[in-house]
C-alpha positions as CSV (number, residue, x, y, z in Angstrom):
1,X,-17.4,-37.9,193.9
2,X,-19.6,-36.3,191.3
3,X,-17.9,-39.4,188.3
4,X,-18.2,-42.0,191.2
5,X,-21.7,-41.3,191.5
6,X,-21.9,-41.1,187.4
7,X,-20.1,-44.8,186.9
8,X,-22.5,-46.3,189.9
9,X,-25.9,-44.7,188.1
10,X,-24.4,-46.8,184.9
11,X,-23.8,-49.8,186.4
12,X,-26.6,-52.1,186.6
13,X,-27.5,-55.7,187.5
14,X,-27.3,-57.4,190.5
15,X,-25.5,-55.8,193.5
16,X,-24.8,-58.6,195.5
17,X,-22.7,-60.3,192.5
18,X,-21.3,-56.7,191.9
19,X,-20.2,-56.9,196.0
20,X,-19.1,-60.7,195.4
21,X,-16.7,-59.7,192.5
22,X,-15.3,-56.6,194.5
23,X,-14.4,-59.1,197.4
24,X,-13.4,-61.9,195.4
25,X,-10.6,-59.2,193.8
26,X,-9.3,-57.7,197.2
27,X,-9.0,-61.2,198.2
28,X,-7.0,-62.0,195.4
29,X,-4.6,-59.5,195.7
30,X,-4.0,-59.6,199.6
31,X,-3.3,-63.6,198.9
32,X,-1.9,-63.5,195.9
33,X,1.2,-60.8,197.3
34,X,1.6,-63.2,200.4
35,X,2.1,-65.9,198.1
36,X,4.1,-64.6,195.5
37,X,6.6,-63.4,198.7
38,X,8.7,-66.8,197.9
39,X,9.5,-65.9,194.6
40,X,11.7,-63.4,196.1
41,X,14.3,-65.5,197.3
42,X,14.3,-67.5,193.9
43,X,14.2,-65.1,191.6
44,X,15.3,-61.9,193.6
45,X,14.4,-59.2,195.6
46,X,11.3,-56.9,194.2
47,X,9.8,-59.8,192.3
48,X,6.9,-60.2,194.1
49,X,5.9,-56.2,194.0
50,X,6.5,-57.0,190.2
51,X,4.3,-60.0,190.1
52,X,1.5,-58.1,192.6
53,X,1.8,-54.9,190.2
54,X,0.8,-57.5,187.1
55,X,-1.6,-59.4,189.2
56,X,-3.4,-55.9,190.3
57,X,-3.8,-54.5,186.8
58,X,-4.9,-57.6,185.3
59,X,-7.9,-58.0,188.2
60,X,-8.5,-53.8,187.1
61,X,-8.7,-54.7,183.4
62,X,-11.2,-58.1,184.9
63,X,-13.2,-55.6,186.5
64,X,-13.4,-53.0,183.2
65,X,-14.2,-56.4,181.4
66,X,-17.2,-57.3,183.4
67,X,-18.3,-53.7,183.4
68,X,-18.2,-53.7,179.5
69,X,-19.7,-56.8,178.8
70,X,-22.6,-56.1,181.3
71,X,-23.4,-53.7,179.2
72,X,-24.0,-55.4,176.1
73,X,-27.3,-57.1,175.0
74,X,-27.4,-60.7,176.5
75,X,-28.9,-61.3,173.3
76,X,-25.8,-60.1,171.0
77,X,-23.7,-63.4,172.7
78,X,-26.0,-65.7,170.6
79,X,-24.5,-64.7,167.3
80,X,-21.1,-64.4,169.0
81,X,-21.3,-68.1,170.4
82,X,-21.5,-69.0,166.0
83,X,-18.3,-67.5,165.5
84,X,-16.8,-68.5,169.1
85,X,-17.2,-72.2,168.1
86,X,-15.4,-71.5,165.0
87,X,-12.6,-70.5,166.1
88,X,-12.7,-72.8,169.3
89,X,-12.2,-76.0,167.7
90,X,-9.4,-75.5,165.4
91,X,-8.0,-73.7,167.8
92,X,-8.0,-76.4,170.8
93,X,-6.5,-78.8,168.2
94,X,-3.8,-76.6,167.3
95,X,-3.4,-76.4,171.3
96,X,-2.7,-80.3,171.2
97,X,0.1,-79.8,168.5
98,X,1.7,-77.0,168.8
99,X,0.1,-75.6,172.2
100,X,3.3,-74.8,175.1
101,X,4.1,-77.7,177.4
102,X,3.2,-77.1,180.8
103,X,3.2,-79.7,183.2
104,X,3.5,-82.0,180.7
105,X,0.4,-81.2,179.0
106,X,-0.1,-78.7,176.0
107,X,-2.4,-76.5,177.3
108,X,-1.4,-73.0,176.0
109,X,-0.8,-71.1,173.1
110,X,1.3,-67.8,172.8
111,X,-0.7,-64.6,171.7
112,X,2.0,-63.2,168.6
113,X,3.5,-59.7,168.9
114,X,2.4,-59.7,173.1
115,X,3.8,-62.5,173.9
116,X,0.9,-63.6,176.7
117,X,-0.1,-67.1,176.9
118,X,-3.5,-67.9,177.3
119,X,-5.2,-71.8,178.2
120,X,-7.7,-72.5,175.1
121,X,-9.6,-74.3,177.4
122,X,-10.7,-71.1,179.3
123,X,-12.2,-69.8,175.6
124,X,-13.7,-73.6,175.0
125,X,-15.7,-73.2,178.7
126,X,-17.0,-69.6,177.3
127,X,-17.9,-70.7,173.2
128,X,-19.6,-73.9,174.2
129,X,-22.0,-73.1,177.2
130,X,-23.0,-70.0,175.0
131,X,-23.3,-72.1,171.8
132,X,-25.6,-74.9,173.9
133,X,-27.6,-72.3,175.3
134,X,-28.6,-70.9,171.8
135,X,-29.0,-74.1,170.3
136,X,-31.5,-75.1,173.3
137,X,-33.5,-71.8,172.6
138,X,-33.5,-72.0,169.1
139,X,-34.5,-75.6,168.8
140,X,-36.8,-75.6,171.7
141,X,-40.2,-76.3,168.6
142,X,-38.2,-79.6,167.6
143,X,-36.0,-80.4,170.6
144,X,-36.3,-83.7,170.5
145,X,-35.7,-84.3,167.0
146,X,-32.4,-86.4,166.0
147,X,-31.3,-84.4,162.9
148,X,-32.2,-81.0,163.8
149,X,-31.3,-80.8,167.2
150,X,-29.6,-83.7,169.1
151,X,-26.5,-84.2,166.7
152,X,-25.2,-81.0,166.4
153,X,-25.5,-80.4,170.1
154,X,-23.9,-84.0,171.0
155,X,-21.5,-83.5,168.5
156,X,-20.4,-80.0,170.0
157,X,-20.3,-81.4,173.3
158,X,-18.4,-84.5,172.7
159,X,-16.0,-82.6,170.2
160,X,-15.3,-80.1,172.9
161,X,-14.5,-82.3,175.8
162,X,-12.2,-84.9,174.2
163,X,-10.3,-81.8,172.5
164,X,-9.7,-80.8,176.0
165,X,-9.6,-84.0,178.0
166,X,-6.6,-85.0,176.2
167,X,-4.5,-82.3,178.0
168,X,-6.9,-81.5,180.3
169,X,-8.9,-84.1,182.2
170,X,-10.5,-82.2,185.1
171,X,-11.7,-78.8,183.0
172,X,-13.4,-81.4,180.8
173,X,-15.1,-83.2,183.0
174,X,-16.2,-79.9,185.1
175,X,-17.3,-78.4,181.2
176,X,-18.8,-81.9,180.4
177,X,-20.9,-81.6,183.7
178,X,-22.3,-78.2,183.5
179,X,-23.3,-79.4,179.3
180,X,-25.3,-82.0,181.1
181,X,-26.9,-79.8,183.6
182,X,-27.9,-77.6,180.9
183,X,-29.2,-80.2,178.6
184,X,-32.2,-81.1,181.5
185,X,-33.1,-77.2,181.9
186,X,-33.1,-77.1,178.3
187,X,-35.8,-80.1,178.4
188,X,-33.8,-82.5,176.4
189,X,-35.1,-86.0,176.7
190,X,-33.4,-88.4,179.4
191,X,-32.7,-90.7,176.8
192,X,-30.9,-88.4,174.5
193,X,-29.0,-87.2,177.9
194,X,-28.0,-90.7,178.7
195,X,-26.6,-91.4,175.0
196,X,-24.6,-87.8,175.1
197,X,-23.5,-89.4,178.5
198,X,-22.7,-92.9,177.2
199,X,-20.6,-90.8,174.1
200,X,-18.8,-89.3,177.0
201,X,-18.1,-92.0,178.8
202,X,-16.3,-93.9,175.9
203,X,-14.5,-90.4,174.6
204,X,-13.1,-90.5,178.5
205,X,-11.9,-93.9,178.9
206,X,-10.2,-93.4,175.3
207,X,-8.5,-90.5,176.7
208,X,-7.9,-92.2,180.0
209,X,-6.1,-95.3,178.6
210,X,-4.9,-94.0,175.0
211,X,-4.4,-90.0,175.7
212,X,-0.5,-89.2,176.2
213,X,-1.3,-88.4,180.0
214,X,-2.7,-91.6,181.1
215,X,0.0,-91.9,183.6
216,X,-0.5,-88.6,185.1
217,X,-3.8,-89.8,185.3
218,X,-3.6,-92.7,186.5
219,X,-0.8,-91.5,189.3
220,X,-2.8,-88.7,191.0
221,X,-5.9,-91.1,191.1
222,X,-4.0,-94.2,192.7
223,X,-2.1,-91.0,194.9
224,X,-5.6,-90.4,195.8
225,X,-6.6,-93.3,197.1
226,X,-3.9,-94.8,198.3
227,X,-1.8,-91.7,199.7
228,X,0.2,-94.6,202.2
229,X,1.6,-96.2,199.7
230,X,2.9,-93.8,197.3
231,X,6.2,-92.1,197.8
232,X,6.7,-88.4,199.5
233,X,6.9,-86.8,195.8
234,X,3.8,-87.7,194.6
235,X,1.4,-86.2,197.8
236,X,4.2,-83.6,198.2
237,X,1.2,-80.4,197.4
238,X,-1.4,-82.1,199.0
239,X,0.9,-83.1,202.1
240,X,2.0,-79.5,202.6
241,X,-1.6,-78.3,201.6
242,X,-2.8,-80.0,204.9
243,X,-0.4,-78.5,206.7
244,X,-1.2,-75.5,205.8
245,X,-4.8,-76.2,206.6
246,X,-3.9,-77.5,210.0
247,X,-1.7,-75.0,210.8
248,X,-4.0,-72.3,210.2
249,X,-6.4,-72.7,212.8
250,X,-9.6,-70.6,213.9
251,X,-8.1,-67.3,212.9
252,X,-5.5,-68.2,210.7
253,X,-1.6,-66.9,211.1
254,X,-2.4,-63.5,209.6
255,X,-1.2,-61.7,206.0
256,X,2.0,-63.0,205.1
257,X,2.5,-65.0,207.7
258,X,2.3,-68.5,205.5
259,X,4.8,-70.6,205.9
260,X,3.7,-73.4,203.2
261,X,4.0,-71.2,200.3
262,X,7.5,-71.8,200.3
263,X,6.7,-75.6,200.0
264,X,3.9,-75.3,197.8
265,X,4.7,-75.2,193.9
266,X,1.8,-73.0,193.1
267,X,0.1,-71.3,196.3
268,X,-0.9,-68.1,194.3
269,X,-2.9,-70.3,191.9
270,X,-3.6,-74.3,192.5
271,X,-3.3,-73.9,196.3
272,X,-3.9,-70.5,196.7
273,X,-7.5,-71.6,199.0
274,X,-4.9,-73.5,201.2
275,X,-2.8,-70.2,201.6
276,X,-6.5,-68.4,202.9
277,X,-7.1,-71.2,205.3
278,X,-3.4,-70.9,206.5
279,X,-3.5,-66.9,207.0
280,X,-6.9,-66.1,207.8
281,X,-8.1,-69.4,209.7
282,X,-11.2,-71.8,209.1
283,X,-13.1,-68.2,209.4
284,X,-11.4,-67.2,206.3
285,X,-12.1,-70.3,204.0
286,X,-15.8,-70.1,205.4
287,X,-16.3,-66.5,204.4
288,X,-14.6,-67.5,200.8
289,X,-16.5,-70.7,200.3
290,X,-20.0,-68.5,201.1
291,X,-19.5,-66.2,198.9
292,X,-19.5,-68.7,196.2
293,X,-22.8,-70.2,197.3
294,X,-24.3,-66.6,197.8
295,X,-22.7,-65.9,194.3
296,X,-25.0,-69.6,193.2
297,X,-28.2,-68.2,195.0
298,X,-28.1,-65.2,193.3
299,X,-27.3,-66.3,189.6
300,X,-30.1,-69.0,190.1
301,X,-32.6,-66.0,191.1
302,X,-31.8,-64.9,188.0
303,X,-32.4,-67.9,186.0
304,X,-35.8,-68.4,187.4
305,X,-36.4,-64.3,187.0
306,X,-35.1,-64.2,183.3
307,X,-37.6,-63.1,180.7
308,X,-36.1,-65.1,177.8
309,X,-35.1,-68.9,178.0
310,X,-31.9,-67.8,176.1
311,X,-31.1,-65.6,179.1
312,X,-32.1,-68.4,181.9
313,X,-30.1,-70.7,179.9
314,X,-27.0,-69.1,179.7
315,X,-27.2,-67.7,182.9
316,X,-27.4,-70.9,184.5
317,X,-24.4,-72.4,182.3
318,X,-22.0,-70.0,183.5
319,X,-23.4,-69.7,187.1
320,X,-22.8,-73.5,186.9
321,X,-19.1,-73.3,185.7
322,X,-17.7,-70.7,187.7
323,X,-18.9,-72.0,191.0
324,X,-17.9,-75.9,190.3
325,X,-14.8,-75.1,189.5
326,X,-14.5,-72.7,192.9
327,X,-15.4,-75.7,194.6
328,X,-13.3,-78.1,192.8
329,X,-10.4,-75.6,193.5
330,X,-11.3,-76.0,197.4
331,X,-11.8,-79.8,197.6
332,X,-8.4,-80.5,196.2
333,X,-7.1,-77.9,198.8
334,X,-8.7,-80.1,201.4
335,X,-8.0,-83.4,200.2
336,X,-11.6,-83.9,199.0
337,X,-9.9,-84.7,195.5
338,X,-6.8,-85.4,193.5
339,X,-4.8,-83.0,193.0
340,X,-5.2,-80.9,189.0
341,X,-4.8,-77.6,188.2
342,X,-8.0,-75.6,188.2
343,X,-8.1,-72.1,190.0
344,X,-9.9,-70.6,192.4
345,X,-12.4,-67.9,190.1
346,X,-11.2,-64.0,190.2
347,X,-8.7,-65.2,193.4
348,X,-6.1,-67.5,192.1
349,X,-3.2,-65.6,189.8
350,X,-3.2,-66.0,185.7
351,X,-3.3,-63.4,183.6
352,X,-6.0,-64.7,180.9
353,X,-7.8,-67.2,183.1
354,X,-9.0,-63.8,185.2
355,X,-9.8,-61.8,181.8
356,X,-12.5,-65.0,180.8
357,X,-13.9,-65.6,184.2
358,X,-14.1,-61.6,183.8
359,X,-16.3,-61.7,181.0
360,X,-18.6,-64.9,181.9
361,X,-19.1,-62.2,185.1
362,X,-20.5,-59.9,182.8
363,X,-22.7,-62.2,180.8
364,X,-24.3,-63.5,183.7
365,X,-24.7,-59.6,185.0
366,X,-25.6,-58.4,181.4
367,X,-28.9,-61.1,182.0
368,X,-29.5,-59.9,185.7
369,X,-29.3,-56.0,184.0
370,X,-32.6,-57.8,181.6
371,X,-34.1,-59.0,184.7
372,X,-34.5,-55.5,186.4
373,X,-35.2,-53.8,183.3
374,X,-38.3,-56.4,182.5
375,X,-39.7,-56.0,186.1
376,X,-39.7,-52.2,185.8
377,X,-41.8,-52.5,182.9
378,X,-44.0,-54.7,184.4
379,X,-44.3,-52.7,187.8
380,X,-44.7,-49.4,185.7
381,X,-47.4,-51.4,183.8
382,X,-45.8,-51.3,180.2
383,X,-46.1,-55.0,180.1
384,X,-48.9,-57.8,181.5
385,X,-47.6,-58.5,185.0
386,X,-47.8,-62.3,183.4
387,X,-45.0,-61.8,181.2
């Protein structure tokens, strides 16, 4: 009780995100060990304890990431985000080359002597929303000047999201979005915004019509939008996510009581919202889908809280991430969009995806940790209440 009491004294920053995160992770692993049941009867009996034993220690080593990167400096992520976008760029173009096929696209690349894969993307989402919100900061005297300022951030920001789009349309747009979004905080003029958005805009339709996955592309939009007239293959997931939607009800089917996850390809990751809805009911999605918004309303407390613009900035980058993506997760689940393969933050299954939502946790906590630390100095009077 005694080191309990010890480890809660140390952890600081908001409580409600600290509460969200704790949910978040029991969620995971009570839908994640439904879900993975199926693979029992491919791959034999025990795999799914196997596959819940994984899940669980990688949401334990998520939860010992937040905790450490809380508590570190904000401020030390500045210099970090230099060396991040270093290593980002070569690295997403080695991804293109040499990166694993996975669904036809080369998304991953195999960490030598562990043998873990990890999506390069993930690390791009982290390196540039911490690089734009130190360049924003540190160029705030001469923002709007061409040389200085706009260039290198267009040139990160286009760079970025064609590296990715090209095996990876949705992260890129989602990435692409929040860069916008953090472009207006950062006070950036409208028409520089509209020119970064105009270089977007001709980077995606090169992808879109060039790229190596325009069909795939190209399918799942015209799947979208005309679901009648495309064959039972091609809306097989979102056919059987709607069942499992439907089926689910008020209250759901209860634990382990799916019976679309052995349809589904991926209901512990791409569908795994569906699985929620289909075992815990419209109450379930509801309680999941508010503690994302809760999770928004309290990061943008913090932004409008934070001391430093460096701290507002990149709070509200990775607040912004995390929580479009959640919701791009659920609106393919509910046929609000076609279908990709983005998960559902700290509740869908990946090993490496869960480590760098884990740390973009603990940035956005390590800021919150600032927050209360500034307003005890100003309630204790060691600072102008005006600061």
């Amino acid at each position: 009780m005694f080191a309990i009491n010890k480890l809660l004294d140390k952890t600081k920053g908001d409580r409600w995100i600290w509460l969200i995160i704790i949910l978040l992770s029991l969620i995971s692993i009570l839908v994640v060990y439904s879900s993975t049941s199926t693979l029992a009867f491919k791959r034999g009996v025990g795999v799914e304890k196997l596959l819940l034993t994984k899940h669980v220690i990688f949401v334990l080593i998520g939860i010992a990431m937040i905790y450490i990167a809380h508590l570190l400096d904000y401020r030390y992520y500045a210099g970090i985000s230099k060396v991040l976008m270093v290593i980002t760029i070569p690295l997403l173009v080695y991804t293109l080359i040499f990166g694993a096929n996975v669904n036809e696209a080369s998304r991953w690349v195999k960490i030598p002597l562990i043998g873990l894969t990890f999506q390069t993307s993930d690390l791009a989402k982290l390196a540039l929303i911490t690089f734009l919100a130190r360049m924003l900061t540190r160029k705030q005297e001469n923002i709007k000047d061409v040389k200085e300022a706009f260039i290198p951030i267009m040139g990160s920001v286009c760079a970025v999201f064609v590296l990715i789009a090209w095996a990876n349309m949705s992260t890129a747009l989602m990435l692409f979005g929040v860069s916008i979004l953090l472009l207006i905080i950062g006070r950036i003029s409208i028409k520089q915004i509209m020119m970064v958005c105009a270089g977007g805009f001709v980077l995606l339709l090169f992808v879109a019509f060039l790229g190596p996955r325009r069909e795939v592309y190209k399918s799942r939009i015209e799947t979208y939008i005309h679901p009648e007239r495309q064959n039972s293959d091609k809306t097989f997931q979102s056919d059987h996510s709607k069942i499992a939607l439907a089926s689910g009800g008020v209250f759901g089917k209860g634990p382990g009581n799916s019976i679309e996850k052995n349809f589904l390809p991926h209901p512990y990751s791409d569908f795994v919202f569906a699985m929620i809805i289909e075992e815990y009911g419209t109450i379930g999605g509801i309680i999941v889908m508010s503690l994302y918004l809760v999770l928004l309303y309290r990061c943008i407390k913090i932004v409008t809280r934070a001391p430093k613009a460096f701290g507002a900035l990149l709070a509200a980058g990775l607040s912004f991430s995390l929580t479009i993506q959640a919701f791009a997760n659920m609106a393919v689940a509910v046929g609000l969009g076609p279908v990709t393969g983005v998960p559902l933050p700290l509740v869908s299954m990946g090993g490496t995806s869960l480590l760098f939502t884990s740390i973009a946790f603990g940035i956005i906590l390590s800021v919150s940790k600032d927050v209360e630390e500034n307003n005890k100095k100003v309630i204790v009077g060691e600072i102008p209440a005006m600061a």
